[in-house]
N, C-alpha and C positions, 0 to 999 in steps of 0.2 A: 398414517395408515400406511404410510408408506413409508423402508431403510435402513433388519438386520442382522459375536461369535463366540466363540469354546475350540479348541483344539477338533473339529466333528470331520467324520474320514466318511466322505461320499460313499450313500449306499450301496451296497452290490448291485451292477447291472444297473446303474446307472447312468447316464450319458457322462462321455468326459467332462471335468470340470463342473458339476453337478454339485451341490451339498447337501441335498434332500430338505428343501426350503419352504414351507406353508406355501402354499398358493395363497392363501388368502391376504398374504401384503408383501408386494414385492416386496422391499425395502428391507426387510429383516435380511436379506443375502447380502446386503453387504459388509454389515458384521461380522458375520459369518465367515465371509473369505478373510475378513480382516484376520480373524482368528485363525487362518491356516496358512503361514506362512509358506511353510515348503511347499505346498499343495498347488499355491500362486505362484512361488517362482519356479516349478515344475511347468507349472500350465505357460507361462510370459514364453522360459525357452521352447516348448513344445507346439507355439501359437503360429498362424499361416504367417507367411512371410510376402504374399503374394502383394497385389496392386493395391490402389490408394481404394478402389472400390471394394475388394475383396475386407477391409478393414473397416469399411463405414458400414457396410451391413449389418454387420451382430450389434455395432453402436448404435443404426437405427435401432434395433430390435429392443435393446435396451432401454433406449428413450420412450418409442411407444409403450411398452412394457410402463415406465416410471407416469406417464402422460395417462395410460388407460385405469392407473391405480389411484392417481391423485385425484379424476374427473368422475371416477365411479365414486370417490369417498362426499364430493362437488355431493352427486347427486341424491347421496343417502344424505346428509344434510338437507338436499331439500326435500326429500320425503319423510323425513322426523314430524312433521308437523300432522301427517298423517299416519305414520304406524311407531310415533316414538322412539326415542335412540334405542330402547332395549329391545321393543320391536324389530327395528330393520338390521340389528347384528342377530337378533334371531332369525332371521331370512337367509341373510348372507352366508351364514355357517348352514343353515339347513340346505340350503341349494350346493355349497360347496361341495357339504360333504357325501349328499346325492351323487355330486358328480366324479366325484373321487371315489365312490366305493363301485359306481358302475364302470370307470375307467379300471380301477387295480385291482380289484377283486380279492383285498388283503386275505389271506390265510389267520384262520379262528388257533388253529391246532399247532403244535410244536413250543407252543412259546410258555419260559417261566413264568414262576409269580412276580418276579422282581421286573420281567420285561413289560410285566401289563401294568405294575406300577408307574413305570418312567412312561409308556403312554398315557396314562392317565394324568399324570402329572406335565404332562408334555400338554395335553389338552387343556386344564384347568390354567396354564399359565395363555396359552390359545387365547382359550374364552376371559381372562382377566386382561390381556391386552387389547384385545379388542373393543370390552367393554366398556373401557377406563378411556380408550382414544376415543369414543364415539360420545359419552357423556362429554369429553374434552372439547370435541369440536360443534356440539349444542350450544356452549359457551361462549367459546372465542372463536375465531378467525382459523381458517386452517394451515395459514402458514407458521404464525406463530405456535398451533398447537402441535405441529410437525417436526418446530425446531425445538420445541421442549423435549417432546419424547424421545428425540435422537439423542439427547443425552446420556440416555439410558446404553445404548449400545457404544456412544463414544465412550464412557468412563468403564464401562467393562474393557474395551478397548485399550485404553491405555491402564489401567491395574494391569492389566493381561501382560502387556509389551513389559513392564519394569524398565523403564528408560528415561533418564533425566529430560529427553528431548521432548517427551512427553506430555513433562509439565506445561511446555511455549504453547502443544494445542488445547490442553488442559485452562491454560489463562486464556487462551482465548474464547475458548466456547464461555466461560464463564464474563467475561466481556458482552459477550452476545445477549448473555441472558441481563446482566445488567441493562442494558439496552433495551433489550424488551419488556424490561419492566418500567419502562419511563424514571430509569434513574435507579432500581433497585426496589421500589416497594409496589411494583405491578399494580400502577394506581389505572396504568390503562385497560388493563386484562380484568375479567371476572375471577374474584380467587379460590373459587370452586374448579372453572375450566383450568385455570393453571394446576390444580395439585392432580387435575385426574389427567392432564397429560404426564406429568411427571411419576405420577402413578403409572401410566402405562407404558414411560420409556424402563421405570424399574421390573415389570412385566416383562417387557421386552429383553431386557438383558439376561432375566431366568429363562426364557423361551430359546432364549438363543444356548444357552445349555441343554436344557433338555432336546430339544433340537439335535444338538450332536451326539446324546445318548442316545436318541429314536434311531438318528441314523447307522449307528452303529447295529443295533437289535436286531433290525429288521429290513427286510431285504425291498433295493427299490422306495417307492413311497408309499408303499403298505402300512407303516407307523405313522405316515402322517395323514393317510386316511383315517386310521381307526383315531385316531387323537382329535383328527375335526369332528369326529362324532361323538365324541366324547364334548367336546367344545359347543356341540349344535344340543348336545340333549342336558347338557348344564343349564344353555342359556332358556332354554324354552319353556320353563315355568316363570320367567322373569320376564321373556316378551308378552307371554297368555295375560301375565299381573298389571304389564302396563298397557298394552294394547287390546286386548281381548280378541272381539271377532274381527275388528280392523283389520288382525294379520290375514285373513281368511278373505278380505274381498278381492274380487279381483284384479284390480286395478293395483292395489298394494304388491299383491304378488307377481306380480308381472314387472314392478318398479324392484322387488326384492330380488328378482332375476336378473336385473339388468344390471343392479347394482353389485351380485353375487358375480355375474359374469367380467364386467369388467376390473373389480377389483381383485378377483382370486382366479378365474379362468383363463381367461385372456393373457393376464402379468405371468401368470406362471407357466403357459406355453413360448410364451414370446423368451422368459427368461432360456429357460431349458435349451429351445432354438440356439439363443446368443452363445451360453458358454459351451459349446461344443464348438466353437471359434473364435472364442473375445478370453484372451489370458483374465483370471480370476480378480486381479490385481484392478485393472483397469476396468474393471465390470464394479468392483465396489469404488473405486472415486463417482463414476457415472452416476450411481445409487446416492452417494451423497449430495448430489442434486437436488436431491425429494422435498428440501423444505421448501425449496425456491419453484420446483412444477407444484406444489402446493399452494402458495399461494397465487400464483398465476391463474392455476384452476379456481380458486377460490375469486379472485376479483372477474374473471369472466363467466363463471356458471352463478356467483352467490355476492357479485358486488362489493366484496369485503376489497376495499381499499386498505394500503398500507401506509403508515408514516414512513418520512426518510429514515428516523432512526431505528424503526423495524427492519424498514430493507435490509441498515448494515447489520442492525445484530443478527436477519437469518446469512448474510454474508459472510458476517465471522465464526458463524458455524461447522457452514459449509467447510470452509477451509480449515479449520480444525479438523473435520470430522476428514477430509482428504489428506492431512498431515500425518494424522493418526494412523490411516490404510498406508500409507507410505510408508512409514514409518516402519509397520508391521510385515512389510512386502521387502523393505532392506535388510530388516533380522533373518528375516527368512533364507532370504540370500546367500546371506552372510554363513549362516550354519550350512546351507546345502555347499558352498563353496568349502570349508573347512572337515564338512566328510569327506567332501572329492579329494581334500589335498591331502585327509591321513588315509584314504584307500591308495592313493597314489604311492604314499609313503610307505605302505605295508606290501 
C-alpha cells in the first residue's frame, strides 16, 4: 500500500519537488521520481545545504509519512473481518476523496474530452490498485505482499532506464521473489494473495503513467481529486455487494476514517512538507523502505511473523528497488551534465 513512474512534470503551482502523487499510498512517489531524472538531479543540486538537523527533518517526514501508510494498511487488515477488504477500500477512497474535493475544490469546466478520459483512467487504475493490494493482503502477510507489488514499479523502472546495469537489479528482485516463494513455487504464500499483489504492482506501474498524464492536464491536485472519485464511485457498488449495511455502522466508519486518514491524509501531507527540502532522489530510496516498514507494521499491529528467508528476500528487493532510483538519478545526471557542456559549447 505502500512505494510509486513515467517521465510526469509536477503540476502547476505545485510545491517544489512535488509530482502530483495520490495521497492514498505514499509509496507510489517513489517511482515516480524514479522516472524523472532531471527533475531529481535539479532538486539533489537545488536541496538546502544547511546542518545535520536541517537534513533529518524532511527524512523524518518521510519516514513517518512511510510508518503512518504501512500501519493504516495494519489496520484496515484488521478491520476486514468486519466491513470486508472491498468494504474498507470503499471507505478509504470515500473519505479521501471527501477530503480532497473539500481541500482543492477541482474546476468541472475548461477541460477536453481526452483530459476527462486520462482522469478516468487515472482513477480506474486507482481503484484497481487498491483493490487488488487489499484482497492481497487478506491473504498474506503485508511484508511479503508489499514486496510483490513493488515489482510492478521496479520493472517499469528499469524498462524505462534501458541500462545493462539494470539487469544486476532486475536479477535481484527476482532473487527476492524466488525466496519468497520458499524456493520458487510460493508453497508458503496463498496463491490467490500472491497473484492479486502482483496484480496490483502491474496496476501500479499503469497508475504511475497516468499519474504523470493527470499531472500534466491539470493544474495542482485537482486531477487527482477528481480521479479519487472516480476510484471511490467505481468501488462502491462492490463494497455495498460485500459488506452491505456494515459499511454504514458506526463503528466501521470511524475505523474507515482512520484508516483513510492515515494511509492517504496524513502520508500525503507529510510527503508534500518533505519534498519542498529532501532532493527527489533520496526521497525515493527512503520510499523503498516500504516492504520492510511493512512488515514491521505487520508483526506488531497483526503478529505476522517472518521467516529468515522472507526477511532476505524483502532485503533483496529493497536494494534493488534503490539501485534501480540510483541508477535512474545518474542518467539524469548525466544528461543535465551534457546539456550544460553543449550550452557551454554554443
Amino acid at each position: 500500500m505502500n512505494v510509486s513512474r513515467s517521465d510526469q512534470a509536477a503540476p502547476a503551482g505545485a510545491p517544489a519537488g512535488a509530482t502530483g502523487i495520490a495521497p492514498e499510498r505514499a509509496r507510489e512517489v517513489a517511482p515516480v521520481v524514479a522516472q524523472q531524472p532531471e527533475v531529481a538531479g535539479a532538486e539533489a543540486a537545488a536541496a538546502p545545504r544547511g546542518g545535520l538537523r536541517a537534513r533529518l527533518g524532511p527524512v523524518g517526514l518521510v519516514l513517518a509519512g512511510s510508518i503512518s501508510v504501512q500501519f493504516g494498511g495494519a489496520v484496515a487488515v484488521s478491520v476486514m473481518p468486519r466491513a470486508g477488504a472491498l468494504g474498507i477500500v470503499t471507505l478509504r477512497l470515500a473519505f479521501a476523496a471527501l477530503v480532497l474535493l473539500a481541500v482543492c475544490r477541482p474546476k468541472l469546466r475548461g477541460h477536453a474530452r481526452s483530459d476527462w478520459g486520462t482522469v478516468v483512467a487515472f482513477g480506474v487504475t486507482m481503484a484497481g490498485m487498491n483493490g487488488l493490494f487489499y484482497q492481497s493482503v487478506a491473504r498474506i502477510p503485508m511484508g511479503p505482499a508489499v514486496t510483490l507489488e513493488v515489482l510492478g514499479p521496479l520493472v517499469l523502472s528499469v524498462v524505462a532506464s534501458r541500462r545493462a546495469v539494470n539487469l544486476v537489479w532486475a536479477g535481484l528482485a527476482l532473487c527476492g521473489v524466488f525466496l519468497l516463494g520458499g524456493g520458487g513455487g510460493f508453497s508458503g504464500l496463498d496463491p490467490a494473495g500472491v497473484a492479486y499483489a502482483l496484480g496490483a504492482g502491474a496496476m501500479w506501474a499503469a497508475y504511475i503513467v497516468f499519474s504523470a498524464r493527470t499531472g500534466r492536464r491539470f493544474p495542482q491536485a485537482d486531477g487527482l481529486a477528481l480521479a479519487m472519485v472516480v476510484a471511490a464511485v467505481l468501488f462502491l457498488p462492490l463494497g455495498i455487494i460485500e459488506s452491505g449495511a456494515r459499511l454504514v455502522e458506526p463503528g466501521t466508519l470511524a475505523l474507515g476514517a482512520v484508516v483513510a486518514v492515515l494511509s492517504s491524509v496524513l502520508p500525503y501531507t507529510l510527503e508534500l512538507l518533505a519534498l519542498r527540502r529532501l532532493p527527489s532522489h533520496t526521497f525515493a530510496v527512503l520510499m523503498s523502505l516500504e516492504p520492510a516498514i511493512a512488515a514491521v507494521a505487520g508483526f506488531l499491529v497483526l503478529s505476522q511473523a517472518l521467516t529468515v528467508a522472507e526477511a532476505l528476500a524483502i532485503s533483496l528487493v529493497i536494494v534493488a528497488s534503490m539501485g534501480a532510483v540510483r541508477t535512474q538519478v545518474g542518467r539524469g545526471r548525466g544528461r543535465a551534465d551534457a546539456k550544460g557542456a553543449r550550452k557551454a559549447e554554443g
